[in-house]
C-alpha positions as CSV (number, residue, x, y, z in Angstrom):
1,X,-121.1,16.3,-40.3
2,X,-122.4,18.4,-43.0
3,X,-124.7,21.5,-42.6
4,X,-128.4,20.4,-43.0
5,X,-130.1,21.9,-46.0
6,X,-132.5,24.9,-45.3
7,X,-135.5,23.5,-46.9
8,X,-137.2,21.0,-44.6
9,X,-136.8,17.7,-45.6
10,X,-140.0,15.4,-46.6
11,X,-140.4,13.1,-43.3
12,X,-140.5,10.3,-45.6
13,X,-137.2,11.1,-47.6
14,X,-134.5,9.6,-45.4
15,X,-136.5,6.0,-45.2
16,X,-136.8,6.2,-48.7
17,X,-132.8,6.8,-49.0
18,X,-132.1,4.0,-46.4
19,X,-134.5,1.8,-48.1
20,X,-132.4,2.2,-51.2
21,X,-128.9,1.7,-49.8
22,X,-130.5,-1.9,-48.1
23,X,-131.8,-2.9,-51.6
24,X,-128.8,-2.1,-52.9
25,X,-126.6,-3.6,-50.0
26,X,-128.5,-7.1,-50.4
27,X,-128.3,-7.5,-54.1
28,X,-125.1,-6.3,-54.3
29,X,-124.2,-9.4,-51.5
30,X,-126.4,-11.8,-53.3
31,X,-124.6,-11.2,-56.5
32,X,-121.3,-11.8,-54.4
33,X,-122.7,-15.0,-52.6
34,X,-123.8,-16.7,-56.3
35,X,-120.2,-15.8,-57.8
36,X,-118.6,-17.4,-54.3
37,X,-120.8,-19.6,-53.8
38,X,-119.8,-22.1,-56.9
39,X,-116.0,-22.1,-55.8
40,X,-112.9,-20.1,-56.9
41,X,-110.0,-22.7,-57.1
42,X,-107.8,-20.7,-59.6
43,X,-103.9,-20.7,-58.8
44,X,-101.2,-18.5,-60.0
45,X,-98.6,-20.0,-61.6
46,X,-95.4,-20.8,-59.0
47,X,-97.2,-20.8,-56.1
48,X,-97.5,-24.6,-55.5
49,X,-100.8,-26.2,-56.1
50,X,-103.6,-26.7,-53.3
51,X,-106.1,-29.2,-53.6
52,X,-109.7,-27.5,-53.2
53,X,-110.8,-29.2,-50.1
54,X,-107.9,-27.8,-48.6
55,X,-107.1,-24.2,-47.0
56,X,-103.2,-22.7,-46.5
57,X,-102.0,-21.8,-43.2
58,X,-98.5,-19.4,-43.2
59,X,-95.7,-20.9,-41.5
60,X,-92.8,-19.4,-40.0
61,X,-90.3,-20.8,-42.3
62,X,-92.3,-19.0,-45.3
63,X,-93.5,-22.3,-46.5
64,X,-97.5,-23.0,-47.2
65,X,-99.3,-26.3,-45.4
66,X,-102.5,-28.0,-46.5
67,X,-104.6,-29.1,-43.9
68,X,-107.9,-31.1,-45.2
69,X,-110.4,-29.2,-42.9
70,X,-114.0,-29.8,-44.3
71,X,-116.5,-30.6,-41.8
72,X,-120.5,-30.5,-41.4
73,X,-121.2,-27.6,-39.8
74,X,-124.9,-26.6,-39.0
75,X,-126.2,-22.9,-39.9
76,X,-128.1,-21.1,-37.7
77,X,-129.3,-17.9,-36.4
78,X,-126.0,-15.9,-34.2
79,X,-128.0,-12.8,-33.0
80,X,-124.3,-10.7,-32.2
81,X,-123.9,-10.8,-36.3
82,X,-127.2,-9.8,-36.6
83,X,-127.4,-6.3,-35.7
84,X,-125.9,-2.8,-36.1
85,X,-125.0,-2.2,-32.7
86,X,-121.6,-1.2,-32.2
87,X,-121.4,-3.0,-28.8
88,X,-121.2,-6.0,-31.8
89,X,-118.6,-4.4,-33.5
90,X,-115.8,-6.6,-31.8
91,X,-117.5,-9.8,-33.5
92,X,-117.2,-8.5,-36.6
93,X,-113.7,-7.7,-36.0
94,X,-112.7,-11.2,-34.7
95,X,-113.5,-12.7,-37.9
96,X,-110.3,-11.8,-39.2
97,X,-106.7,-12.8,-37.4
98,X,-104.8,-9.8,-35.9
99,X,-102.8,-9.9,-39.5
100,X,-106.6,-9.4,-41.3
101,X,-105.9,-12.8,-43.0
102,X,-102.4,-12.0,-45.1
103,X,-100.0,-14.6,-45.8
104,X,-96.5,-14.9,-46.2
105,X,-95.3,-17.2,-48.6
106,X,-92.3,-17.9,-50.6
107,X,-92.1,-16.9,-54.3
108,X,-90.3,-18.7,-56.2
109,X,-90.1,-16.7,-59.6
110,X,-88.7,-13.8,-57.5
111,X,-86.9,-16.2,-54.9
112,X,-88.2,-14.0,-51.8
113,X,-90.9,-14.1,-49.3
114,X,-93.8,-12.1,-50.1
115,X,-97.2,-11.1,-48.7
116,X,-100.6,-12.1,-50.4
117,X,-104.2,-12.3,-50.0
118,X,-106.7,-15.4,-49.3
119,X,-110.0,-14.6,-50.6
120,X,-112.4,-16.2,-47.8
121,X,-110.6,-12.9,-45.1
122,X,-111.1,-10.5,-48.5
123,X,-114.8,-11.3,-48.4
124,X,-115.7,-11.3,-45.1
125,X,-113.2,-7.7,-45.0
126,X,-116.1,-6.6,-47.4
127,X,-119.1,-7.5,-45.8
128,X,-117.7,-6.3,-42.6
129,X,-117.1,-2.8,-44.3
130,X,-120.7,-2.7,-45.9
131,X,-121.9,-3.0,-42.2
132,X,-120.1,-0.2,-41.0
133,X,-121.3,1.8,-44.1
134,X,-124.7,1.1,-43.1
135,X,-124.1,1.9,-39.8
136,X,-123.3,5.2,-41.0
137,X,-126.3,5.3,-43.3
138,X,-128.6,4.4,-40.1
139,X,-127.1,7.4,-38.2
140,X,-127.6,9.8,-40.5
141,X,-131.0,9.2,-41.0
142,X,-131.4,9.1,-36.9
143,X,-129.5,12.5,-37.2
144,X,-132.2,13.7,-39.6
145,X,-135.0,12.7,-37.1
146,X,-136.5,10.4,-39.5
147,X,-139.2,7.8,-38.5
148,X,-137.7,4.7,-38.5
149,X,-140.3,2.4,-36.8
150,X,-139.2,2.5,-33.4
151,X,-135.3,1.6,-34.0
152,X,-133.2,3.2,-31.3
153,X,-130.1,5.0,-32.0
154,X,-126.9,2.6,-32.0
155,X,-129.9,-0.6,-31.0
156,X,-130.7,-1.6,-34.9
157,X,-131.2,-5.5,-34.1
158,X,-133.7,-8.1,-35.9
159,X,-136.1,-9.0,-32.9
160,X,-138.4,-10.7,-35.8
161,X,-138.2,-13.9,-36.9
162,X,-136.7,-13.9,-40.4
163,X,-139.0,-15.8,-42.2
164,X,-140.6,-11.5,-42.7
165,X,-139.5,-10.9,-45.1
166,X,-140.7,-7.8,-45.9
167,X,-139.4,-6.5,-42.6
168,X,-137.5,-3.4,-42.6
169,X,-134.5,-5.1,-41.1
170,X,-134.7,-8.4,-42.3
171,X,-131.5,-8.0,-44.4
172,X,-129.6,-8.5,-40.6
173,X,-130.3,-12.3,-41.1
174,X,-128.5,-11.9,-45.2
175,X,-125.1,-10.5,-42.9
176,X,-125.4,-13.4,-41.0
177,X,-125.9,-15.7,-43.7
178,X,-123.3,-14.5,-45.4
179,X,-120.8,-14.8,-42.8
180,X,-121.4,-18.5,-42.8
181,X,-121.4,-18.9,-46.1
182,X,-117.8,-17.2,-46.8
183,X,-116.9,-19.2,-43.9
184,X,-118.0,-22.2,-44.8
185,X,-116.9,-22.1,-48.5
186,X,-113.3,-21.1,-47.0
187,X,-112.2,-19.9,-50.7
188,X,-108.4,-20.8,-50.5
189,X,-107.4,-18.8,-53.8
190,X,-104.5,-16.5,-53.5
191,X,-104.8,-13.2,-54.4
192,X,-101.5,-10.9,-55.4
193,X,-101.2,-7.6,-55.0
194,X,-101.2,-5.7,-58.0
195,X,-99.9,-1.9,-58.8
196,X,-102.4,1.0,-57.4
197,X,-102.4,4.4,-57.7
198,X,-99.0,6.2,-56.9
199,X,-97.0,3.2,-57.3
200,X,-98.8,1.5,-54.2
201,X,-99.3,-2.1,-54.4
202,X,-102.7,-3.5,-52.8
203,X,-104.8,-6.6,-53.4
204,X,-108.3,-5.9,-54.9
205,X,-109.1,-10.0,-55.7
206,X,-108.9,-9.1,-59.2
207,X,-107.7,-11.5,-61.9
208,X,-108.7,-15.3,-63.5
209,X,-110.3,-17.9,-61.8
210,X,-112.0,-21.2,-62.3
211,X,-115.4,-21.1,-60.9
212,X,-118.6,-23.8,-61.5
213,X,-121.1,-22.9,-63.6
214,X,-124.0,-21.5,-62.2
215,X,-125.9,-22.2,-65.6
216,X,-127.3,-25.2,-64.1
217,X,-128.6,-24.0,-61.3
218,X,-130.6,-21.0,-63.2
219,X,-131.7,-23.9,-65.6
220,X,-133.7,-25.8,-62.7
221,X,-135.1,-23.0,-61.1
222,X,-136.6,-21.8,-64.3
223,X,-137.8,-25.0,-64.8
224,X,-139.5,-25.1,-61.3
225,X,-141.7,-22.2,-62.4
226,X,-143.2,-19.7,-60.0
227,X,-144.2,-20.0,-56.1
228,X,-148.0,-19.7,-55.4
């Protein structure tokens, strides 16, 4: 850990920096959640066509399977995805496969197998990894003594009920809500690996897709005016 700096530190300055990193934590998320939440379907070219209501399982033989799998599922509150704890952490970690959601399929413009990425394990990879950032965040502000309203060290958990929203921890519930959301949208989209630094390939989601408009949605809400 770094060497503390000599001057001492306003008692107000670390809650201002974690306040920070949680606004920016949730809007970055929300912006994710509106681009996800209106459905990727794009498809590369030679990698056989999957119907949007489907999702691909990888098959020993290299070939890809569509299984219609949507269901009603009911949302609620799941208090283990809802806290910092790292007694949690194996939750977090079982949202992925042991592979961390890969695929091995067969490609037929290079006529060999090859490994890809499905976008519903890339996102919830991501929101997994902003929870361990914050984890860091929270210990370095418990490193720095810092008031943070009574949270105990490694015991950050929403006890409130999450209607508060102006609770300090209230953003637990949006990692929760999020998790279902990827989950329940299941984005199917296939994501290649492209060319990284020192001739590395890796898959960073990037590249076209067809998505729904969210124009309508923003077009009703204005329309709806403000809340009293």
């Amino acid at each position: 850990m770094a060497m503390l700096p000599s001057a001492k530190p306003s008692p107000r300055s670390p809650l201002r920096f974690l306040g920070l990193f949680i606004l920016v934590v949730f809007v970055s998320c929300t912006s994710l959640l509106v681009l996800w939440t209106f459905g990727p379907q794009s498809r590369r070219v030679g990698w056989g066509p999957l119907s949007p209501t489907t999702t691909i399982l990888a098959l020993s033989s290299s070939q890809a399977l569509a299984i219609d799998q949507r269901k009603t599922t009911i949302f609620k509150s799941h208090p283990e995805f809802e806290n910092l704890s790292y007694e949690f952490d194996h939750f977090w970690d079982e949202t992925l496969p042991p592979n961390l959601g890969f695929l091995r399929l067969f490609d037929h413009a290079e006529n060999r197998d090859a490994w890809v990425g499905v976008s519903m394990f890339h996102q919830l990879h991501c929101l997994g990894m902003i929870r361990t950032a914050l984890q860091s965040v929270v210990e370095e502000v418990e490193d720095l003594r810092a008031a943070v309203g009574g949270i105990q060290k490694g015991n950050l958990k929403r006890e409130n009920d999450h209607q508060d929203h102006h609770s300090r921890i209230h953003f637990l519930h949006c990692f929760d809500y999020l998790r279902q959301s990827l989950t329940c949208l299941a984005d199917d989209t296939i994501e290649m690996p492209v060319a990284g630094l020192g001739g590395r390939f890796a898959i960073d989601g990037s590249g076209p897709r067809q998505c729904r408009s969210a124009s309508k949605l923003w077009e009703l809400a204005l329309e709806s005016g403000l809340r009293e």
